[in-house]
Each structure stands twice: as C-alpha cells, then as structure tokens.
DSSP file (Angstrom, degrees, kcal/mol; ACC not computed):
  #  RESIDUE AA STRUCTURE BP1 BP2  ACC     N-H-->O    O-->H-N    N-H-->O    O-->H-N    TCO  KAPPA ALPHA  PHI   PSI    X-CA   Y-CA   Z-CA
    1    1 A X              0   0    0      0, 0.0     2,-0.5     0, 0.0    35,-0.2   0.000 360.0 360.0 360.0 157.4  -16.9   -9.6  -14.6
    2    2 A X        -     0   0    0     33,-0.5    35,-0.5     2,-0.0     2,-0.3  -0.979 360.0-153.3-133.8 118.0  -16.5  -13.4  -16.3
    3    3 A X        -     0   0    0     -2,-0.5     2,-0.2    33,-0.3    35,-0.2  -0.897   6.8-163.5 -39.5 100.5  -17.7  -16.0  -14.5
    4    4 A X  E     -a   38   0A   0     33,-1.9    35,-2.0    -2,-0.3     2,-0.4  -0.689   5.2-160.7 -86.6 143.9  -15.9  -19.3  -15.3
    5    5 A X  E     +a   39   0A   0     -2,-0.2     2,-0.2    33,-0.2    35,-0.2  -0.968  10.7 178.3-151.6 111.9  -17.7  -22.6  -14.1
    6    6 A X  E     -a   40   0A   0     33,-2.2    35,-0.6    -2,-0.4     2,-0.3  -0.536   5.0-170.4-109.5 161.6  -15.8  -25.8  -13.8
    7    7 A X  E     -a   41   0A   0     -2,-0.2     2,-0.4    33,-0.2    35,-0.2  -0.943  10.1-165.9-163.1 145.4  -17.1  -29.1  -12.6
    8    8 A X  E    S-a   42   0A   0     33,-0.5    35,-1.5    -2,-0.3     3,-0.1  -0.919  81.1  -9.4-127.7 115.7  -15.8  -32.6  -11.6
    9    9 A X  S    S+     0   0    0     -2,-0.4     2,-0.2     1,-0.2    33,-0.1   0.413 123.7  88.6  90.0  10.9  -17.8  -35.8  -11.2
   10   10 A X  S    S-     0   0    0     31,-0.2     2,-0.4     2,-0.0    -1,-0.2  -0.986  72.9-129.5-147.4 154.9  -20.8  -33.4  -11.5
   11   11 A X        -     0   0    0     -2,-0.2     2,-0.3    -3,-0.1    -3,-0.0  -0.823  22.0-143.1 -89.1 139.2  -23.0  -31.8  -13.7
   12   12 A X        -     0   0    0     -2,-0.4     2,-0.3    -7,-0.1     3,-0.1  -0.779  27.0-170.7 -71.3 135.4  -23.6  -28.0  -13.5
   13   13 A X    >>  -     0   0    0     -2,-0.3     3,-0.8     1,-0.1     4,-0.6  -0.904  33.3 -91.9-124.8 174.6  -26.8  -27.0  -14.1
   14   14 A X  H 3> S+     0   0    0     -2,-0.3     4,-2.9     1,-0.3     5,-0.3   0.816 119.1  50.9 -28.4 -81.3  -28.8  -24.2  -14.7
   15   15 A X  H 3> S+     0   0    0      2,-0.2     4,-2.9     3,-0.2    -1,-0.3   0.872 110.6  48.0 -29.3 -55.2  -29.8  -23.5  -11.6
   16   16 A X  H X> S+     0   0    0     -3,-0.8     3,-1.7     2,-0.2     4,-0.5   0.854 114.4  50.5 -48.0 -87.5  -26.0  -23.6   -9.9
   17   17 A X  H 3X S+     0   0    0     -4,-0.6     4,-4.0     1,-0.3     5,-0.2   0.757 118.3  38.4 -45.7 -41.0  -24.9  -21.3  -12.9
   18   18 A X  H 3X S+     0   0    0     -4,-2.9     4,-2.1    -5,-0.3     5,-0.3   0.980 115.9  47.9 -79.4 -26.7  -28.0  -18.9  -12.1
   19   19 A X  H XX S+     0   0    0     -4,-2.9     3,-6.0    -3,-1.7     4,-1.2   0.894 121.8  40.8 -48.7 -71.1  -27.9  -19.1   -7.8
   20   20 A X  H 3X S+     0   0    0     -4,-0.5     4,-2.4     1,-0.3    -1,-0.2   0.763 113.4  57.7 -77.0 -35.3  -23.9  -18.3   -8.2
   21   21 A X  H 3X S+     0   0    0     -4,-4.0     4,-0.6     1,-0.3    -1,-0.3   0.710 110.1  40.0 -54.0 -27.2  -24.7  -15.6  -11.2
   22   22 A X  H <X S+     0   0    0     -3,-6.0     4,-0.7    -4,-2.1    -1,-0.3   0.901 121.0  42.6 -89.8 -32.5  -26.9  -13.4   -9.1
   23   23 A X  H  < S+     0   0    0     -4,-1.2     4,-0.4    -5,-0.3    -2,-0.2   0.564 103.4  73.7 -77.3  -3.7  -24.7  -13.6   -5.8
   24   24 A X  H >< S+     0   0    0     -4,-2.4     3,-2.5    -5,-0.3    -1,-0.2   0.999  97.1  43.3 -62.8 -57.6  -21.1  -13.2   -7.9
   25   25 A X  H >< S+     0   0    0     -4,-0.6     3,-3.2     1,-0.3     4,-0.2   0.697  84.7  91.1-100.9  -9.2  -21.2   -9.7   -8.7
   26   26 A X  G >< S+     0   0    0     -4,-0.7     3,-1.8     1,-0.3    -1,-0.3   0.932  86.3  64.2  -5.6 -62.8  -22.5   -8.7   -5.1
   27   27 A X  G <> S+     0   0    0     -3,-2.5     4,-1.7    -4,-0.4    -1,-0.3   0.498  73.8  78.5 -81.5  14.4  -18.6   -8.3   -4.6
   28   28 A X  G <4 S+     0   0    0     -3,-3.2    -1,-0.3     2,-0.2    -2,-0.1   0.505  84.0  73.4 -90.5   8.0  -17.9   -5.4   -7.2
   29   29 A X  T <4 S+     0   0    0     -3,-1.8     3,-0.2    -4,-0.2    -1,-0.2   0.674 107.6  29.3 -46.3 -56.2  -19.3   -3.6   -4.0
   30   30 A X  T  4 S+     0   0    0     -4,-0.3     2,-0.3     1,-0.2    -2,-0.2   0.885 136.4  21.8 -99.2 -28.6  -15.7   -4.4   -2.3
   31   31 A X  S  < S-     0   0    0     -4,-1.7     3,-0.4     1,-0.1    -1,-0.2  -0.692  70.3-165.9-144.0  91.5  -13.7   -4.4   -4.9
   32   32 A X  S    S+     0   0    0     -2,-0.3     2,-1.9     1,-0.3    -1,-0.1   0.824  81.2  51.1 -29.3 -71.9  -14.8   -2.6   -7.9
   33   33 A X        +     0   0    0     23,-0.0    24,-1.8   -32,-0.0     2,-0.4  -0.239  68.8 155.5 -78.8  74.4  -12.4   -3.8  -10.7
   34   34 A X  E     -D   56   0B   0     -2,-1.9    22,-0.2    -3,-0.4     3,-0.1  -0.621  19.9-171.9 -97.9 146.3  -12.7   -7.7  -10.2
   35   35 A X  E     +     0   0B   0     20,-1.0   -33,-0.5    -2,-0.4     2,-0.2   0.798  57.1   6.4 -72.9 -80.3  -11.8   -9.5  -13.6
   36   36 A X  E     -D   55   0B   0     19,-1.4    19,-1.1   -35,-0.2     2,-0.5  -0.879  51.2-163.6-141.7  92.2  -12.6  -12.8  -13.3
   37   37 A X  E     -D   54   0B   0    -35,-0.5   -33,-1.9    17,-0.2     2,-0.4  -0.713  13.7-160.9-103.2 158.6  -14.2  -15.1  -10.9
   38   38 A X  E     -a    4   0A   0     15,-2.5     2,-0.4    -2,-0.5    15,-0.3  -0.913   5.2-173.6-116.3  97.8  -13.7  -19.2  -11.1
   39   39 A X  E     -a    5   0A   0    -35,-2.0   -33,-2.2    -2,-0.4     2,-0.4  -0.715   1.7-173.9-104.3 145.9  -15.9  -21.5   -9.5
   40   40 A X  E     -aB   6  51A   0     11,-0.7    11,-1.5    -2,-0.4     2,-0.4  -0.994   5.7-160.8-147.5 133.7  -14.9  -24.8   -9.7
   41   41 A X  E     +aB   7  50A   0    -35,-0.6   -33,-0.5    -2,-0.4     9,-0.2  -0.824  13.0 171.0-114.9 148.8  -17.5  -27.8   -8.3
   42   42 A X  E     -a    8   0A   0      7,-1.2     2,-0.8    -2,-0.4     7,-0.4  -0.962  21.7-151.3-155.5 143.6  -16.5  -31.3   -7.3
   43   43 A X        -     0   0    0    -35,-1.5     2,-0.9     5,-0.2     5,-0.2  -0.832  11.9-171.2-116.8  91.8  -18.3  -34.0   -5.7
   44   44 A X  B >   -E   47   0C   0      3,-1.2     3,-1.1    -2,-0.8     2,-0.6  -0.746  58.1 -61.2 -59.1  72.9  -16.2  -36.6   -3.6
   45   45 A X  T 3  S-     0   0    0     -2,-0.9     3,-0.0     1,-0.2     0, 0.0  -0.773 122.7 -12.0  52.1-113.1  -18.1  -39.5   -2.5
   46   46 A X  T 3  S+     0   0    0     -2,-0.6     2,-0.6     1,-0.1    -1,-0.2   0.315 122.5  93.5 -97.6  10.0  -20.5  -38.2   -0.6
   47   47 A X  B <   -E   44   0C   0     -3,-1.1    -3,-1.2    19,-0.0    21,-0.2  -0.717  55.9-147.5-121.9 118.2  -19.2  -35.2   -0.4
   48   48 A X        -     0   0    0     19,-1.4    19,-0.4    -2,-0.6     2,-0.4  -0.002  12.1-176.6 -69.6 179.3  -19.4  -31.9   -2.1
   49   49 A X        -     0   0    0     -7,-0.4    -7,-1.2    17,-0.3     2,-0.3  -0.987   3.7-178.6-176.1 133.5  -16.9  -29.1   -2.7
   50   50 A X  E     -BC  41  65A   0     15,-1.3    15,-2.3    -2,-0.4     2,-0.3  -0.971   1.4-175.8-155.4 152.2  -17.0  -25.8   -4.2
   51   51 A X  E     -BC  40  64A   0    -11,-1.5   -11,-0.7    -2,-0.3     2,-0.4  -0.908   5.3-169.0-163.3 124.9  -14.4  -23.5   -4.6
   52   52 A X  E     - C   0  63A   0     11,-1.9    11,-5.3    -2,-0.3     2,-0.3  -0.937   9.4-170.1-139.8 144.2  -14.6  -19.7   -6.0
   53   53 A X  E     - C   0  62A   0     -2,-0.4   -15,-2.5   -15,-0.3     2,-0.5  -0.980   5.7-159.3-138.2 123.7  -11.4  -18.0   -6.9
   54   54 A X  E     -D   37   0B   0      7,-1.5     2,-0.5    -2,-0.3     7,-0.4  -0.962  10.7-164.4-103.3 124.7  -11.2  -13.8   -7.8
   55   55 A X  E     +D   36   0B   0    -19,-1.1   -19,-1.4    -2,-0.5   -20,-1.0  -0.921  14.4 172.1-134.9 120.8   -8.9  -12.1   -9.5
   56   56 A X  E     -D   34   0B   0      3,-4.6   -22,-0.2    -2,-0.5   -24,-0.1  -0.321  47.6 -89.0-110.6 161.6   -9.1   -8.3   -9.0
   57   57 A X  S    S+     0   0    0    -24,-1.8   -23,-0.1     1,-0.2     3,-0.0   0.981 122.4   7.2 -33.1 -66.7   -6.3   -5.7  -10.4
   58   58 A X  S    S+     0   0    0    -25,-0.1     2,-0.7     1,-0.1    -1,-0.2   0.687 129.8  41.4-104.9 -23.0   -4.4   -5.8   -7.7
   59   59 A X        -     0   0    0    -28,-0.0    -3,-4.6     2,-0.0     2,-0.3  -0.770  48.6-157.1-116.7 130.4   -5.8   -8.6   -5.3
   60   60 A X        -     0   0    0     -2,-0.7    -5,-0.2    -5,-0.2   -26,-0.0  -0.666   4.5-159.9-143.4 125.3   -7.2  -12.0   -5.1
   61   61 A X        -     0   0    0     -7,-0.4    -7,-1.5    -2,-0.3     2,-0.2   0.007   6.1-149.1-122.2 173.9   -9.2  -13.7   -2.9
   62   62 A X  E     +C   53   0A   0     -9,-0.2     2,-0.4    19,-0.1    -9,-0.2  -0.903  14.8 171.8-176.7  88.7   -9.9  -17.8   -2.1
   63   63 A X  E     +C   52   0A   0    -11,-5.3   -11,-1.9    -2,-0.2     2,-0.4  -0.907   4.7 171.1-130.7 164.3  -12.6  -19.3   -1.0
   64   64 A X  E     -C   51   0A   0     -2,-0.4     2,-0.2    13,-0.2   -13,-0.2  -0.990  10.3-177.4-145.7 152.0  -13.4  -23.4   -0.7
   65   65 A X  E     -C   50   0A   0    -15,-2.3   -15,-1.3    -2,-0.4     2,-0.2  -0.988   5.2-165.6-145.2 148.8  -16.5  -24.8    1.1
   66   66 A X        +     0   0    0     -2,-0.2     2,-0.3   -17,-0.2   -17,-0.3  -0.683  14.0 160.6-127.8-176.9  -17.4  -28.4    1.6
   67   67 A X        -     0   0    0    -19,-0.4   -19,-1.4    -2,-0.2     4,-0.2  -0.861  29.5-146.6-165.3 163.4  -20.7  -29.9    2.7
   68   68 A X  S    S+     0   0    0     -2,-0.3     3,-0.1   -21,-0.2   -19,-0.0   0.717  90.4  62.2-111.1 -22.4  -22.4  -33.4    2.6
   69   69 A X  S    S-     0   0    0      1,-0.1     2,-0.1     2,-0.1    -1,-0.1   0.917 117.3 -28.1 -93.1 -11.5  -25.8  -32.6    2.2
   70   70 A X    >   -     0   0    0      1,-0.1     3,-1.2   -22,-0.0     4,-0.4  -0.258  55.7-104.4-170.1 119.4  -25.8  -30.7   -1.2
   71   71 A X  G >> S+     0   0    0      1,-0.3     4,-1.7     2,-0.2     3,-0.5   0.219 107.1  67.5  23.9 -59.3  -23.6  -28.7   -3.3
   72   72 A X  G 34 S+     0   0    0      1,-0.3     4,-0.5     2,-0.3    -1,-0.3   0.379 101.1  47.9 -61.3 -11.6  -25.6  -25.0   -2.2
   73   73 A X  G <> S+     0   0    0     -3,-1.2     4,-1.0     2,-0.2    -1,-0.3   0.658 109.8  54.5-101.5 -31.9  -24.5  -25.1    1.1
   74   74 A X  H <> S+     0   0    0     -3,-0.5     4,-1.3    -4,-0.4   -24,-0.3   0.929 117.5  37.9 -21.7 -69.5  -20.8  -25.9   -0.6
   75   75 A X  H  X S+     0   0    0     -4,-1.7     4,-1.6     2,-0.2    -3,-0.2   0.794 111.4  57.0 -69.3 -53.7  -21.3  -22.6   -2.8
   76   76 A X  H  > S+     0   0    0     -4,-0.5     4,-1.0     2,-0.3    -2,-0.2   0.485 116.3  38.9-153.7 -30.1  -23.1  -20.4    0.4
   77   77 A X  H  < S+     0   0    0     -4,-1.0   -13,-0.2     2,-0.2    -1,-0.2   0.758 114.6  46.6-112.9 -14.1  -19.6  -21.2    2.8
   78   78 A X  H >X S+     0   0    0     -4,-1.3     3,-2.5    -5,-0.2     4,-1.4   0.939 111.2  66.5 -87.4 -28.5  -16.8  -20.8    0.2
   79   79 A X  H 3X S+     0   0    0     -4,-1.6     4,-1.3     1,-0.4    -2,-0.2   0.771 103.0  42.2 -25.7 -46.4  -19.0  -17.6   -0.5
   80   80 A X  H 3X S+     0   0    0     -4,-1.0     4,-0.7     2,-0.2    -1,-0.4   0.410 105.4  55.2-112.8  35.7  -18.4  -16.2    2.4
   81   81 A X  H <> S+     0   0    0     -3,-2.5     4,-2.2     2,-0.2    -2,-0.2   0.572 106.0  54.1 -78.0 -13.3  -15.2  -16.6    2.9
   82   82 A X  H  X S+     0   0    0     -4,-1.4     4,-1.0     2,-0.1    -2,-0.2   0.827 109.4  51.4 -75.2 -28.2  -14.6  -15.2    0.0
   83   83 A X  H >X S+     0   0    0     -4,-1.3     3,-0.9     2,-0.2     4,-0.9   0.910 105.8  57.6 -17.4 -89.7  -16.7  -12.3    1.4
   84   84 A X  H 3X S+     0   0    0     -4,-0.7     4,-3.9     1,-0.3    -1,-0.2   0.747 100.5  50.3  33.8 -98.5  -14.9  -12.2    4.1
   85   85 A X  H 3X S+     0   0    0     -4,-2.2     4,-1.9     2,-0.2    -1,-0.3   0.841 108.1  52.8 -29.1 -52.6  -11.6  -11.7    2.4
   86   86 A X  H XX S+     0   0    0     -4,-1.0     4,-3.5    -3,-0.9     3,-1.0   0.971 111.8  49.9 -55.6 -61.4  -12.8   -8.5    0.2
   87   87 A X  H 3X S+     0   0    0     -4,-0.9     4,-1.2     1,-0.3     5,-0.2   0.828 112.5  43.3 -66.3 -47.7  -14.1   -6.9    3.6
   88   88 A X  H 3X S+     0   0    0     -4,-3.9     4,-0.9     1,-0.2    -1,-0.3   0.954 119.8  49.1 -61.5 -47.2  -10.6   -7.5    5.5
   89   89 A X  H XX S+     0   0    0     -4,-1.9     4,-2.7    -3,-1.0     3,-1.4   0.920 112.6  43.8 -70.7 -63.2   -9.1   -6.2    2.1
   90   90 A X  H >X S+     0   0    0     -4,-3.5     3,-2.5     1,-0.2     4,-1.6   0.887 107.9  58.7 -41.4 -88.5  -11.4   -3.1    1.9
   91   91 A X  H 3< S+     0   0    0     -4,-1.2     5,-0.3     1,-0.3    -2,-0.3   0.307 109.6  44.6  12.4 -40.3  -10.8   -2.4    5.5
   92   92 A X  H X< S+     0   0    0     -3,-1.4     3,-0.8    -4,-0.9    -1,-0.3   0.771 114.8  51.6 -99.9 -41.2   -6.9   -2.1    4.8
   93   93 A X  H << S+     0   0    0     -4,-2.7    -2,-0.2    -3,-2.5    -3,-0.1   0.957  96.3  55.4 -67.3 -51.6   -7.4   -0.3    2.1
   94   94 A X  T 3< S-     0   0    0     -4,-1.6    -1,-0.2    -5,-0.3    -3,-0.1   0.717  94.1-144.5 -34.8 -37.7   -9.5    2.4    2.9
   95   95 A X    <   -     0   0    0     -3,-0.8    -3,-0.1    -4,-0.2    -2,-0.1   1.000  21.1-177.2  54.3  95.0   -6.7    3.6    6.0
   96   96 A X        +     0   0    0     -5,-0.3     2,-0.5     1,-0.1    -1,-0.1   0.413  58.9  85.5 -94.6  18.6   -8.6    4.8    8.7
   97   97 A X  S    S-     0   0    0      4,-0.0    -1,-0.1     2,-0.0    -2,-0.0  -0.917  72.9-149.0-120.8  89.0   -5.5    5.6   10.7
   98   98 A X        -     0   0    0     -2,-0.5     3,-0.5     1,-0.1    -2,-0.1  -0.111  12.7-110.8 -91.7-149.8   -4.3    8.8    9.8
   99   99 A X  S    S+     0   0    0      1,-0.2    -1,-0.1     0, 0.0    -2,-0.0   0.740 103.8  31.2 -63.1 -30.5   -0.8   10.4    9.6
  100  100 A X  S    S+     0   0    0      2,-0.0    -1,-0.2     0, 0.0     2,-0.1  -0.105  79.0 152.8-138.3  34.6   -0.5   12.7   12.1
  101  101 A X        -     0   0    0     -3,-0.5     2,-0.3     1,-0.1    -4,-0.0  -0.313  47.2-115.4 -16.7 127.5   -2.7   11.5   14.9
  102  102 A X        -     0   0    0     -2,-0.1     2,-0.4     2,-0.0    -1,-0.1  -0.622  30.3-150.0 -81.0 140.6   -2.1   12.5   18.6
  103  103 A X        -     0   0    0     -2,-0.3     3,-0.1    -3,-0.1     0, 0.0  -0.936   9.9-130.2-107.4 140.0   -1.4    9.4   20.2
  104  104 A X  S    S+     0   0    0     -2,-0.4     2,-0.5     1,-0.2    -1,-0.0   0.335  88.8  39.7-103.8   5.0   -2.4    9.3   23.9
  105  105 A X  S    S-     0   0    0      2,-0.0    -1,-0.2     0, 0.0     2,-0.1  -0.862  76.5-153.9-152.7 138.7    0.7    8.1   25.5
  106  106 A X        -     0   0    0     -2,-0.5     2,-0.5    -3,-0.1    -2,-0.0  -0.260  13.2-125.5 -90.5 176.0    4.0    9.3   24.4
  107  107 A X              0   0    0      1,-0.1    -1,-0.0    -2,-0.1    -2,-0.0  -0.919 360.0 360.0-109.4 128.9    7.4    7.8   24.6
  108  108 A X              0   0    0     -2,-0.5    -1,-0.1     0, 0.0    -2,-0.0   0.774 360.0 360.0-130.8 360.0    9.8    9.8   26.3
C-alpha cells in the first residue's frame, strides 16, 4: 500500500508519518487490495484536522477527524471512521443471507 502524507499550516514529522505507518495497513485485514491511502493534516487556529482517504479496487472509504488538543486524537477519530466504513463494507460483501432460505412467515 502507498501512503501519501499531505500537510497544511503544519509540519509532519517523523513521529505522525510513523504512528499513522504502523496503524495504516491494519486495514488490508478488510479489504485486501487497498492501493493507496492519503492522509492529509491541517491545523486551523486552534484547531486540528486530519483526514485519511482509501482507495481500494473496487471501493473507497473517507474518513476526517478534528480535535483541539493535538493532532493524534485528529488521526485516532478519522481512523475509525475509516475503520468503520471497511467493516460495514466487509459485512455487505461477505452475504450472509443466503438464496434459498426458508423464511418464517409466508405471503399468501
């Protein structure tokens, strides 16, 4: 996977690149062919912003997190939402509903 890292009105440093580096590829767990993810940091007054974008074969997920007290809790909430997303995504994919099920109340 390639892990892009963007930043506005802040510097990344090492330490961002390495937290988000060990917790990215966590998601090739739900969704195996992932590409590319894009984290993109910004600092707004006092407020921080993170925002980590995937783009899988078929799928991509979106997630953005904000906080005031420091950028890692920023990274930690659009993280799971991006989380989030894969699971709902897995979840449909997988189809645990099959075709030809009895159904327990009939039409007639």
């Amino acid at each position: 996977m390639d892990i892009r890292f963007s930043g506005q009105n802040l510097k990344i440093t090492a330490g961002m690149k390495e937290h988000l580096e060990e917790r990215l590829p966590k998601f090739e767990k739900y969704a195996p062919r992932i590409v590319e993810a894009h984290v993109f940091l910004k600092k707004e007054k006092y407020i921080f912003k993170a925002e980590i974008t995937l783009a899988a074969k078929d799928f991509h997920a979106f997630g953005m997190g904000e906080a005031k007290d420091n950028i890692f809790a920023a990274i930690d909430e659009a993280y799971e939402r991006v989380e989030k997303q894969l699971k709902k995504c897995r979840s449909k994919s997988k189809g645990h509903h099959t075709k030809g099920a009895k159904t327990s109340a009939k039409i007639a």
